[in-house]
FIMAR-638410 format. One record per residue: y, z, x of N, C-alpha, C in turn. Coordinates in steps of 0.05 Angstrom, whole numbers, padded with zeros to 5 digits, always signed. Each point is the difference from the previous one (the first is absolute). Example, Ala and Ser with C-alpha at 12.3 -4.5 7.8 and 13.67 -1.06 7.14 Angstrom:
# residues 2
-00114+00156+00264+00024+00000-00018+00024+00000+00018;+00021-00014-00007+00024+00001+00016+00022+00014-00015;
# end
This chain:
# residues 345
+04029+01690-00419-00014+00016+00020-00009-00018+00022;+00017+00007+00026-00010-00022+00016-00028+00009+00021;-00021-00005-00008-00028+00006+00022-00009-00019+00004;-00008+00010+00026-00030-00015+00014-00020+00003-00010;-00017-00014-00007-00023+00004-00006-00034+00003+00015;-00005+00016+00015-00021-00009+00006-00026-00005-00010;-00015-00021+00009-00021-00003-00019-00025-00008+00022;-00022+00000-00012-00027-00005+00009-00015-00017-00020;-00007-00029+00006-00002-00025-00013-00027-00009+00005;-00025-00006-00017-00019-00014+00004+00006-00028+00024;-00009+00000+00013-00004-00026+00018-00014-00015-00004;-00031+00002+00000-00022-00004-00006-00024+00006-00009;-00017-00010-00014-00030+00013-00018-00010+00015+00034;-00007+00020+00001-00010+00011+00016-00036-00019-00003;-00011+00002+00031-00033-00005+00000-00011+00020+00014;-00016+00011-00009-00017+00022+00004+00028+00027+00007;-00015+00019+00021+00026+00024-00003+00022-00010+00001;+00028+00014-00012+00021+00000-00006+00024+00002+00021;+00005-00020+00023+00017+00000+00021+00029+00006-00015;+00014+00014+00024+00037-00003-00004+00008-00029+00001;-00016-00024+00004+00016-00025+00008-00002-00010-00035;-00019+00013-00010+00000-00012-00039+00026+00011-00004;+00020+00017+00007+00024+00006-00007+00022-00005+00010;+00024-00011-00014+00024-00001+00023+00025+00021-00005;+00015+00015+00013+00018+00012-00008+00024-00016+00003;+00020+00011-00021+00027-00025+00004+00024+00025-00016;+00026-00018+00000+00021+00024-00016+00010-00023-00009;+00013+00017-00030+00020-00026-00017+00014+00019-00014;+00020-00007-00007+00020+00011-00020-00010+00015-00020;+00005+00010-00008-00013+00013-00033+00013-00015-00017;-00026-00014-00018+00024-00023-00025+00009+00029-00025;+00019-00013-00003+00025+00018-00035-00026+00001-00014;+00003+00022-00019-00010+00004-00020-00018-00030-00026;-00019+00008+00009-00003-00029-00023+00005+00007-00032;+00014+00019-00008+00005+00001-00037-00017+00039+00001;+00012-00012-00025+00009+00027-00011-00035+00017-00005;-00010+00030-00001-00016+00011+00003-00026+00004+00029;+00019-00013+00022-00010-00005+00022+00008+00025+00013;-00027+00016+00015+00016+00021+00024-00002-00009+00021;+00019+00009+00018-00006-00002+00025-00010+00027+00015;-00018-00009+00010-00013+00029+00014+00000-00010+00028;-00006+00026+00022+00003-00009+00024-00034+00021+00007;-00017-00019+00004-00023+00016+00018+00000+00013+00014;-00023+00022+00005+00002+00026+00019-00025+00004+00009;-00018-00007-00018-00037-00001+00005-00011-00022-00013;-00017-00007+00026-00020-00027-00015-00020+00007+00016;-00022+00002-00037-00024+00004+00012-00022-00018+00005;-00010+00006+00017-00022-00028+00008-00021+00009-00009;-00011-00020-00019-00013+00004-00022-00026-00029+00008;-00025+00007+00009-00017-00023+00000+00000-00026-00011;+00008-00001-00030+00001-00020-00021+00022-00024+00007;+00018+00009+00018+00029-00009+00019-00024-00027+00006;-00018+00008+00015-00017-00021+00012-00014-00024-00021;-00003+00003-00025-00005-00014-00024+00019-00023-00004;+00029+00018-00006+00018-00008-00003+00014-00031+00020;-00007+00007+00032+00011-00020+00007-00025-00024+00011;-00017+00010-00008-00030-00029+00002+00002-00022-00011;+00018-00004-00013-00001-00028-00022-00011-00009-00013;-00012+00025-00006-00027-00009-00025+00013+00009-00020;+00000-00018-00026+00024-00002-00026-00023+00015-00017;+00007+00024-00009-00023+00009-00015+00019+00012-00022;-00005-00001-00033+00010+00017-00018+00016+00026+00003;-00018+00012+00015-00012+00025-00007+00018+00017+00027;+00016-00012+00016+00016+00012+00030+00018-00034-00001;+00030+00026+00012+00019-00022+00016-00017-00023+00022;+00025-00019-00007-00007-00008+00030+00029+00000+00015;+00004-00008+00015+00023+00006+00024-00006-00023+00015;+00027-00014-00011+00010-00027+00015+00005+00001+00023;-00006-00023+00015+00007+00001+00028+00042+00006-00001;+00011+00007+00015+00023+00000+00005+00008+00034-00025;-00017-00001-00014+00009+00029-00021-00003+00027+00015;+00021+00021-00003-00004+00024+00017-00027+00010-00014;-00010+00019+00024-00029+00017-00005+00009+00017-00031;-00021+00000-00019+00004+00012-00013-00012+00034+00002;+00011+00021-00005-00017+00028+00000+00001+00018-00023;-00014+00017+00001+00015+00023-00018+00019+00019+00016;+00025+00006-00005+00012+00012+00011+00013+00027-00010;+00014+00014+00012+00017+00029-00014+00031-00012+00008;+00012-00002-00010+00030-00010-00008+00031+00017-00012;+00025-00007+00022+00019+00009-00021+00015-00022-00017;+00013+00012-00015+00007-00016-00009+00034-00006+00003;+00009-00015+00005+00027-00009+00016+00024-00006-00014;-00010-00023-00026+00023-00005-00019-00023-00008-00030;+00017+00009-00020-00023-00006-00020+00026-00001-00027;-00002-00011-00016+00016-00002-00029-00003+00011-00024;-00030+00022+00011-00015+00006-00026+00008+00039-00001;+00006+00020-00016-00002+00024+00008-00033+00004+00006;-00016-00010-00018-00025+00016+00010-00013-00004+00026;+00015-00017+00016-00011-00001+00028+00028+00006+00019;+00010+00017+00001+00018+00017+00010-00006-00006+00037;+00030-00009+00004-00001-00012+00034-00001+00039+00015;-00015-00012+00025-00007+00023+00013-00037+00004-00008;-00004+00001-00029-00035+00015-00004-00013-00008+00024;-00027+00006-00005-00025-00008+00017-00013-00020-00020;-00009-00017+00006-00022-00018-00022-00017-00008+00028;-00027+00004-00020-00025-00022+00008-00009-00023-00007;-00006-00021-00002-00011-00022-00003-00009-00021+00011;-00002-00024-00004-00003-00034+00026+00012+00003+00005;+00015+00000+00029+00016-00008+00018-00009-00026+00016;+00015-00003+00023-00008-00021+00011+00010+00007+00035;-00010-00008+00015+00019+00007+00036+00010-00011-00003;+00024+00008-00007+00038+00001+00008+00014+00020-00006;+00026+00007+00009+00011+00017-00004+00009+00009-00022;+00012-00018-00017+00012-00004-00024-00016-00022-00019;+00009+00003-00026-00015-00022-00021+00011+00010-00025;+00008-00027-00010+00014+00010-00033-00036-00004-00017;-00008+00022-00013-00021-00007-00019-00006+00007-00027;+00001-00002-00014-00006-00001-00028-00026+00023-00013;+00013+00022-00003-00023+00028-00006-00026-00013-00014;+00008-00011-00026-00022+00003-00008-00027-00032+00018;+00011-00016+00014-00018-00017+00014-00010+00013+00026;+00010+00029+00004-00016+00001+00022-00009+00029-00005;-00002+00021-00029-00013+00012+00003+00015+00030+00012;+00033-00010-00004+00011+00027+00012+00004+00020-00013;-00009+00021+00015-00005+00035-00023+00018+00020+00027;+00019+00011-00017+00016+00021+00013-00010+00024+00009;-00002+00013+00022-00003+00024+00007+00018+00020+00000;-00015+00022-00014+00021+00015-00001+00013+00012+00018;+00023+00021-00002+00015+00010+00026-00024+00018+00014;+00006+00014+00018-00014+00010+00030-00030-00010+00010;+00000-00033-00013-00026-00001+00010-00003-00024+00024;+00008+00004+00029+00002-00014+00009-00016-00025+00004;+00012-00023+00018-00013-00031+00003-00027+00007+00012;-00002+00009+00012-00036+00007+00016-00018+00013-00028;+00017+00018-00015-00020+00010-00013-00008-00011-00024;+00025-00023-00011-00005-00014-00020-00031-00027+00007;+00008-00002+00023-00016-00020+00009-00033+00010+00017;+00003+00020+00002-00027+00021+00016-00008+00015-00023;-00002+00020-00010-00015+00021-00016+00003-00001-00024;+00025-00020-00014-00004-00009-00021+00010-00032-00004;-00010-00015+00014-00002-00029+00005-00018-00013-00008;+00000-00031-00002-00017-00016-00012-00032+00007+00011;-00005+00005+00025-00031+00002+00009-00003+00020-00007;+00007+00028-00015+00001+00025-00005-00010-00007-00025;+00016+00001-00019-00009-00010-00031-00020-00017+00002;-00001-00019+00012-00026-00016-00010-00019+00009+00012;-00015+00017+00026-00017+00017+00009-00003+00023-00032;+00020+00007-00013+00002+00022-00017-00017-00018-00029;+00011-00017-00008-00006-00017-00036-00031-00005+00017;-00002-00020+00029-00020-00009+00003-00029+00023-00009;+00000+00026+00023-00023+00013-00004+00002+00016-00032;+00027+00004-00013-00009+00011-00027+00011-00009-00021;+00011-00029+00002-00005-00019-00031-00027-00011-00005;-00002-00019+00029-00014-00026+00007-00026+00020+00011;+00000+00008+00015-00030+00014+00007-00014+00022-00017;+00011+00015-00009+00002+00013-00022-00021+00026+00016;+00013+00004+00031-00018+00018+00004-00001+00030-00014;-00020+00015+00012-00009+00018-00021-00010+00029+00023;+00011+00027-00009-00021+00026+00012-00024-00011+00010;-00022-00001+00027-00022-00007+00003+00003-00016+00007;+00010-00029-00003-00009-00026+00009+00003+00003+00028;-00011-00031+00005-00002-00004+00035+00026-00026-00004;+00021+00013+00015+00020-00026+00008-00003-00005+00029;+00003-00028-00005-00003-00018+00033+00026-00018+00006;+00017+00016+00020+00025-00017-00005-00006-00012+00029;+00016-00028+00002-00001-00022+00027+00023+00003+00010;+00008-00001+00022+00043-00004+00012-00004+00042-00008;-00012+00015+00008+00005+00017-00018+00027+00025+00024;+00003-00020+00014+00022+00019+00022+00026-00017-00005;+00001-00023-00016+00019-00017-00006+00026+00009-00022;+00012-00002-00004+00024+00004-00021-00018+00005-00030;-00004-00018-00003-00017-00001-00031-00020+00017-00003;-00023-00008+00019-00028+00014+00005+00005+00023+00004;+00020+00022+00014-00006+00024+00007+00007+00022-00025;+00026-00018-00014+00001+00008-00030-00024+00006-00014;-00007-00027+00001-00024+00001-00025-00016+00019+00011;-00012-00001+00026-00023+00022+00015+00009+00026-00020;+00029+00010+00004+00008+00024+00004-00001+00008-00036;+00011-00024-00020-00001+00012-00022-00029-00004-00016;-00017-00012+00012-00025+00003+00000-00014+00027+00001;+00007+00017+00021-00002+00026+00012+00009+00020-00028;+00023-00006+00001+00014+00028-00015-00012-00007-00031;-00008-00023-00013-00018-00006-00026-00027+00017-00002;-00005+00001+00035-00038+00019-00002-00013-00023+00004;+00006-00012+00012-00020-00028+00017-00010+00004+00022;-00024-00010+00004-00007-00010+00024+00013-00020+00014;+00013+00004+00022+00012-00018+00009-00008-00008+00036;-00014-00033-00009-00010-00001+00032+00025-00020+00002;+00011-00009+00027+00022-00011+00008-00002-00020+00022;+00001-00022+00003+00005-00023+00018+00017+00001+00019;+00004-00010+00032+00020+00002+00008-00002-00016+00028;+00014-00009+00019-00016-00010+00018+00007+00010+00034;+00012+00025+00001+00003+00015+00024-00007+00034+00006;-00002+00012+00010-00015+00021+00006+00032+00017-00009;+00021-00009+00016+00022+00019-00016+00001-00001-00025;-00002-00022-00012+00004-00001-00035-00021+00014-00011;-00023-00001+00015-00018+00018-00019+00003+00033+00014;+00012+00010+00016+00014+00023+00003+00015+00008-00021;+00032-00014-00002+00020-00001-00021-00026+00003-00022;-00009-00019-00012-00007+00001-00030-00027+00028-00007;-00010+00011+00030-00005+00030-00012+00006+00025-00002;+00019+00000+00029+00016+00018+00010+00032+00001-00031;+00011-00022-00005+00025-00006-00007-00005+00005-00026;-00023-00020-00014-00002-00002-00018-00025+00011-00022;-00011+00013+00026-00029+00014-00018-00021-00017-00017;-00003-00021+00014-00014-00019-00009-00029+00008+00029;-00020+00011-00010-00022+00015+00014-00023-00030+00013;-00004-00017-00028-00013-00026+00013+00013-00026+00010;+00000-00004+00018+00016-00026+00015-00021-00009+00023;+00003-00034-00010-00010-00018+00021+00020-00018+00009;-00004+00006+00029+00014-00017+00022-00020-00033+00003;+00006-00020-00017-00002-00028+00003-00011-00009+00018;+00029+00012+00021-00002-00024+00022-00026+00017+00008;-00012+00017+00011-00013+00012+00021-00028+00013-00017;+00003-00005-00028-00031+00013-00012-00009-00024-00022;-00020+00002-00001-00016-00024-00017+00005+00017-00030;+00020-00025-00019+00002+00006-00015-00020+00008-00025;-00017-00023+00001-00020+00005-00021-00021+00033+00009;-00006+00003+00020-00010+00019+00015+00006+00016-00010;+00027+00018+00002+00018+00028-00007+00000-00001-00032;+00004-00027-00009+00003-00004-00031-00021+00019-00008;-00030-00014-00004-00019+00017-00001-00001+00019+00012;+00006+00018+00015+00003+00021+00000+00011+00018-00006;+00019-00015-00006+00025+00032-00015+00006-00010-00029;-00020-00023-00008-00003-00003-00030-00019-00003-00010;-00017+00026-00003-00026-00004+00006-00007-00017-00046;+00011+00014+00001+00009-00006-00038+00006-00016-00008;+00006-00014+00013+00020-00024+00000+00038+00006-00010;+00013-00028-00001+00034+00010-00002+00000-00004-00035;+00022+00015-00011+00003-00003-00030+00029-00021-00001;+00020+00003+00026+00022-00017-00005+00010-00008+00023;+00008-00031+00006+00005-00007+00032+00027-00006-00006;+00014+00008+00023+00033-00008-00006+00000-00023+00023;+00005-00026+00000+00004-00015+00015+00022-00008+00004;+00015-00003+00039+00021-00011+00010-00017-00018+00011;-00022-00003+00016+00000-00023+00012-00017-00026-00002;-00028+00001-00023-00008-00019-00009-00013-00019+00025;-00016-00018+00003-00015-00011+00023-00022+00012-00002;-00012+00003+00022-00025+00007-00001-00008+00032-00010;+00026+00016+00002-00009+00026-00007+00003+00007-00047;+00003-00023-00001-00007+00006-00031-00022-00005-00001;-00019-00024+00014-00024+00005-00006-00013+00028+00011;+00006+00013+00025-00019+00020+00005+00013+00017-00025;+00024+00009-00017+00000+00015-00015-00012+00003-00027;-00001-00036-00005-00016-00003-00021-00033+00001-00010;-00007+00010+00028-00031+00003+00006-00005+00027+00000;+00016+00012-00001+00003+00036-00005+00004+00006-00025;+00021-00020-00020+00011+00013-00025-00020-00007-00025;+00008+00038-00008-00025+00005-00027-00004-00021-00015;-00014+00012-00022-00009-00011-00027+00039+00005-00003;+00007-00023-00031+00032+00006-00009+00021+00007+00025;-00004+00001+00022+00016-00003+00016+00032-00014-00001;+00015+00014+00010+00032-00022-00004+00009-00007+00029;+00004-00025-00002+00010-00007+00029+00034-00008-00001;+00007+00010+00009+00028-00001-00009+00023-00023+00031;+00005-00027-00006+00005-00014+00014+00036+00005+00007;+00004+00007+00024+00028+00009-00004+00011-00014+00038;-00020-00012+00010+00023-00024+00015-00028-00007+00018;-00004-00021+00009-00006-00021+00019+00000+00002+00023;+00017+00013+00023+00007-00003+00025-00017-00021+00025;-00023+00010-00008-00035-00012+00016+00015-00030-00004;+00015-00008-00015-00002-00034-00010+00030-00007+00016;+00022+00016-00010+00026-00011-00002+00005-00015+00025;-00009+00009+00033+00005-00008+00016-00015-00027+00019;-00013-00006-00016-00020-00019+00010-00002-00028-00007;-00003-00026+00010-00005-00027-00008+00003+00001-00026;-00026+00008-00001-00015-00011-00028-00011+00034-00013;+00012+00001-00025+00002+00030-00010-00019+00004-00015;-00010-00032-00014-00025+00002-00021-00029-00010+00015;-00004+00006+00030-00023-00003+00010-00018+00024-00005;-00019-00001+00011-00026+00017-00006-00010-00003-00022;-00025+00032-00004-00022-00005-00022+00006+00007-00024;+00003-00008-00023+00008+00004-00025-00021+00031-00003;+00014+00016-00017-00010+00028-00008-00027+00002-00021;-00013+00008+00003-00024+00010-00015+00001+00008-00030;+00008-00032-00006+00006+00003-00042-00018+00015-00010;-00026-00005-00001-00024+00019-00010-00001+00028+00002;+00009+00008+00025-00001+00032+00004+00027+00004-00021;+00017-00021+00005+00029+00014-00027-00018+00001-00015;-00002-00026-00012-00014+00010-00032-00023+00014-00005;-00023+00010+00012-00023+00016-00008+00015+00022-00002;+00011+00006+00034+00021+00032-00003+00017+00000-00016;+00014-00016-00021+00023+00009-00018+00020+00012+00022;+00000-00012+00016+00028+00002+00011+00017-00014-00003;+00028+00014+00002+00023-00015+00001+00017-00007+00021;+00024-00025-00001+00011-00002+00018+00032-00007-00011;+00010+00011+00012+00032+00014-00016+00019-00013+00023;+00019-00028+00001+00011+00000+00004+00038+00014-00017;+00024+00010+00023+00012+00001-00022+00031+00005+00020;+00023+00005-00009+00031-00003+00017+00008+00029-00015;+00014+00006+00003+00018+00028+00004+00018-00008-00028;+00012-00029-00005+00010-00004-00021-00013-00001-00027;-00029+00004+00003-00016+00004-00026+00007+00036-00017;+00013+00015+00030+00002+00023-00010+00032+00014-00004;+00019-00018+00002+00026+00002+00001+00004+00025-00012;+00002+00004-00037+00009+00016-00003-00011+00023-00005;-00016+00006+00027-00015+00018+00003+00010+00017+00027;+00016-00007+00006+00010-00006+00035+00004+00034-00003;+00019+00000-00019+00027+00030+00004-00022+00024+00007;-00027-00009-00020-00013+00029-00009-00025+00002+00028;-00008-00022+00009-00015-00002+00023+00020+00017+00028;+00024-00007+00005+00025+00002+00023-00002+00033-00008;-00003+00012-00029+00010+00029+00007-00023+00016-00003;-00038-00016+00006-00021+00021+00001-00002-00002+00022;+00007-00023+00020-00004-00010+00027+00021+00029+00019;+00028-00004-00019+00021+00021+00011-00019+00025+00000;-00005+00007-00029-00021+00029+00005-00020+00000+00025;-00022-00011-00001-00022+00002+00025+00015-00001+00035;+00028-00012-00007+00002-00004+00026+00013+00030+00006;+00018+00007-00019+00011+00038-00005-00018+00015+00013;-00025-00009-00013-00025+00022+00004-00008+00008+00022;+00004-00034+00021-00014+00003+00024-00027-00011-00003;-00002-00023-00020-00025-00010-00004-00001-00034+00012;+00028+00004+00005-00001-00032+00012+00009-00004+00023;-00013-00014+00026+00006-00009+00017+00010-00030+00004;+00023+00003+00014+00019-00038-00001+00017+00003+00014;+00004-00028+00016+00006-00009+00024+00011-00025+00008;+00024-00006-00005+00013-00027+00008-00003+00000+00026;-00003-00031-00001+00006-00009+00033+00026-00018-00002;+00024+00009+00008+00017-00004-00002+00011-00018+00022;+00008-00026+00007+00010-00015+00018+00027-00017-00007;+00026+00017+00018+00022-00009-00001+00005-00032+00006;+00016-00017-00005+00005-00012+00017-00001-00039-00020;+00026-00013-00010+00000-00022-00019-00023-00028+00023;+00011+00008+00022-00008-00015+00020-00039-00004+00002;-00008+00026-00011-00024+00000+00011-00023+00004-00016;+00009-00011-00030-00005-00008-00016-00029-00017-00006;-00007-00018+00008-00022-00006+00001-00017+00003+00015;+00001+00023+00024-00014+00017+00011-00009+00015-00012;+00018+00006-00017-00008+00033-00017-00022-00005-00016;+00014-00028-00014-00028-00007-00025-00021-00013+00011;-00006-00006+00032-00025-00012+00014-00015+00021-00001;+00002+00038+00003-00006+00012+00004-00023+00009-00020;+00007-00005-00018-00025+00001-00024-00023-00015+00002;-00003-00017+00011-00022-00015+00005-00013-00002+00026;+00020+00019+00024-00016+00008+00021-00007+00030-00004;+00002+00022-00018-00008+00027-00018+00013+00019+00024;+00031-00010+00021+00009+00019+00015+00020+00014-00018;+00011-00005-00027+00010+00017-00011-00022+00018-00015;+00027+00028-00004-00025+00019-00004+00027+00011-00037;-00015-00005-00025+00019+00010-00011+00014-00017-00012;+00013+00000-00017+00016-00011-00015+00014-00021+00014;+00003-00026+00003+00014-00016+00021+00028-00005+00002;+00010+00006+00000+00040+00007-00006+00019-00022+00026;+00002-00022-00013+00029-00012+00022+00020+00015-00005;+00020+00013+00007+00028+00010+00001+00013-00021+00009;+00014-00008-00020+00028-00029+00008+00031+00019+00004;+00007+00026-00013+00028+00007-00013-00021+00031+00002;+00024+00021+00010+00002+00027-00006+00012+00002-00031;-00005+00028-00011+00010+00008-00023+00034+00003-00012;+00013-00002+00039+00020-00005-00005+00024-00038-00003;-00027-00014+00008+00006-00032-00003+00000-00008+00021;+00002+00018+00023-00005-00009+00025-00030-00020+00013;+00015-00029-00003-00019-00021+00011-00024+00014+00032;-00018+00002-00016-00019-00007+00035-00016-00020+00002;
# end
C-alpha cells in the first residue's frame, strides 16, 4: 500500500498556553505492516480532549502518557479500519479508541483500547452523544457521585462537552442542578437548550456570591472540570457526607506551574465527611454497552441536548485543540482529518 502519511509531531514541551510552533507537520511513507494482529486504520475524528495538554508537558507521571518530543500527537479518535488479519475486526467497521494525528497507523486493539461500533452509528455520533466525554459525564455523576432525587448538583465547564452531560443527566435523576459557565451565550444554551434553570456566568458574576445564593442548603455533589480556585469556592458550599467528584483540571493544564496556589481545606474534608473521587472512563469499561443504550434512550426522549463543534481541516489541527483552553469551542471538540468516505481534508 503505497501512502503518504501525514502527521502532526510534538516539537516542543510547550511553556505556558499551547502555541502551533510546539508542533511540526511533516509527510512520510506509511511503514509495512509490523507483524501479524496489527490493524491498520485510517482516522476520521480526533477529539481534543484537555488531558492532550498533560500528555505533552513532560512531566513523567505513572498515572498518564507522556509524548516524546518528535512522537505524533496522541488522541482519542473514531477510526476505519483499512487492512486487518483478524475476522473480528472486519476491514471497512467503525472503531473508537487512541489514535494519534495522522492519517493512517498500524495499532494493536487491545493496547489502545479499540471497541467496534456498530453499523448505522456514525463517526460524529460515536464520538459526540455516545463518546468518551459522554460516558464519563454519565459513570461520573451516577457511579462516582452517586447523585440522588433532591440533591443539589454543582457542575463547573457546565456548557463544555463533559459538564453539560453531567448538568443534563443530573436533571433527568431529579437534581438540583446549578451550572458553571463563563459566557452569557453559554449560559443561554445551558437554560434555554438544556433546562438547566440555575447558571452562573464566572466571568461577569461573583462566584462565591450567587453560590450562596442559589445554595442556600448547601451542594450534596460537585462535578469538577476545572479545579483551581473554583474547588475551593465549591468546597465551602459542600454538605455534611458530601461527594466531590474530580473529573479533570483545566484551571491548571495551561499554565507554568499547575501545582501553584492554596492547598484545599483538609479539615472541612474531614469534619464534613466528604469525599473526593478521582476516576477515568476505563474504571467503567464493561459497563460502556449498557450506559451507550440509556444515554440512546434519554436522547430518543428528547431529554438530551448535544452539540459538536466540529472543525474540518488535517492542517489546522492545533488550532482546533488551542481552542479548548481559549473556551471558543462550544461542544464537543471534533478535528475532521478524512470524510466517511476516506476522503483526506
Amino acid at each position: 500500500m503505497d501512502v503518504i502519511n501525514r502527521r502532526w509531531r510534538l516539537a516542543r514541551r510547550p511553556e505556558g498556553p499551547v502555541r502551533r510552533e510546539d508542533f511540526v507537520l511533516d509527510k512520510a511513507p506509511l511503514a509495512p505492516s509490523p507483524g501479524p494482529g496489527k490493524l491498520l486504520v485510517r482516522h476520521e475524528l480526533l477529539l481534543c480532549a484537555p488531558t492532550i495538554r498533560n500528555w505533552i508537558s513532560g512531566k513523567r507521571e505513572s498515572y498518564y502518557p507522556t509524548i516524546e518530543i518528535g512522537d505524533p500527537i496522541l488522541a482519542p479518535a473514531a477510526s476505519r479500519i483499512v487492512a486487518s488479519d483478524d475476522p473480528a475486526w472486519p476491514v471497512g467497521a467503525l472503531v473508537v479508541g487512541l489514535g494519534t494525528w495522522q492519517d493512517y497507523e498500524w495499532v494493536s486493539p487491545e493496547d489502545r483500547g479499540i471497541r467496534l461500533i456498530p453499523d448505522g452509528i456514525s463517526s460524529r455520533t460515536a464520538m459526540g452523544l455516545f463518546g468518551m466525554n459522554a460516558l464519563t459525564a454519565y459513570f461520573g455523576v451516577i457511579a462516582v457521585g452517586r447523585a440522588r432525587r433532591g440533591e443539589t448538583l454543582l457542575v463547573s465547564g457546565a456548557a463544555g462537552s463533559v459538564g453539560a452531560m453531567a448538568a443534563q443527566f443530573g436533571r433527568i435523576l431529579g437534581c438540583r442542578v446549578v451550572g458553571l459557565c463563563g459566557s452569557p451565550e453559554k449560559a443561554r444554551w445551558l437554560r434555554e437548550d438544556c433546562g438547566i434553570a440555575s447558571v452562573i456566568d464566572y466571568a461577569r458574576e461573583n462566584v462565591p456570591d450567587r453560590l450562596a445564593a442559589l445554595c442556600p442548603d448547601g451542594v450534596d455533589v460537585v462535578f469538577d472540570n476545572v479545579g483551581g480556585e473554583f474547588l475551593h469556592q465549591a468546597l465551602a458550599h459542600t454538605n455534611r457526607h458530601g461527594r466531590i467528584v474530580l473529573c479533570g483540571q483545566i484551571a491548571t493544564y495551561d499554565v507554568d506551574d499547575p501545582y501553584a496556589g492554596r492547598p484545599l481545606d483538609m479539615m472541612r474534608i474531614i469534619y464534613g465527611s466528604i469525599s473526593l473521587n478521582g476516576f477515568l472512563l476505563n474504571d467503567f469499561s464493561a459497563d460502556i454497552p449498557e450506559a451507550q443504550q440509556k444515554i440512546g434512550e434519554w436522547a430518543k426522549q428528547g431529554l438530551l441536548a448535544h452539540r459538536e463543534d466540529l472543525r474540518d481541516g488535517f492542517d489546522r489541527l492545533p488550532e482546533t485543540f488551542m481552542a479548548l483552553f481559549s473556551g471558543s469551542n462550544q461542544g464537543t471538540l471534533l478535528g475532521r482529518i478524512a470524510d466517511e468516505e476516506g476522503r483526506a481534508l
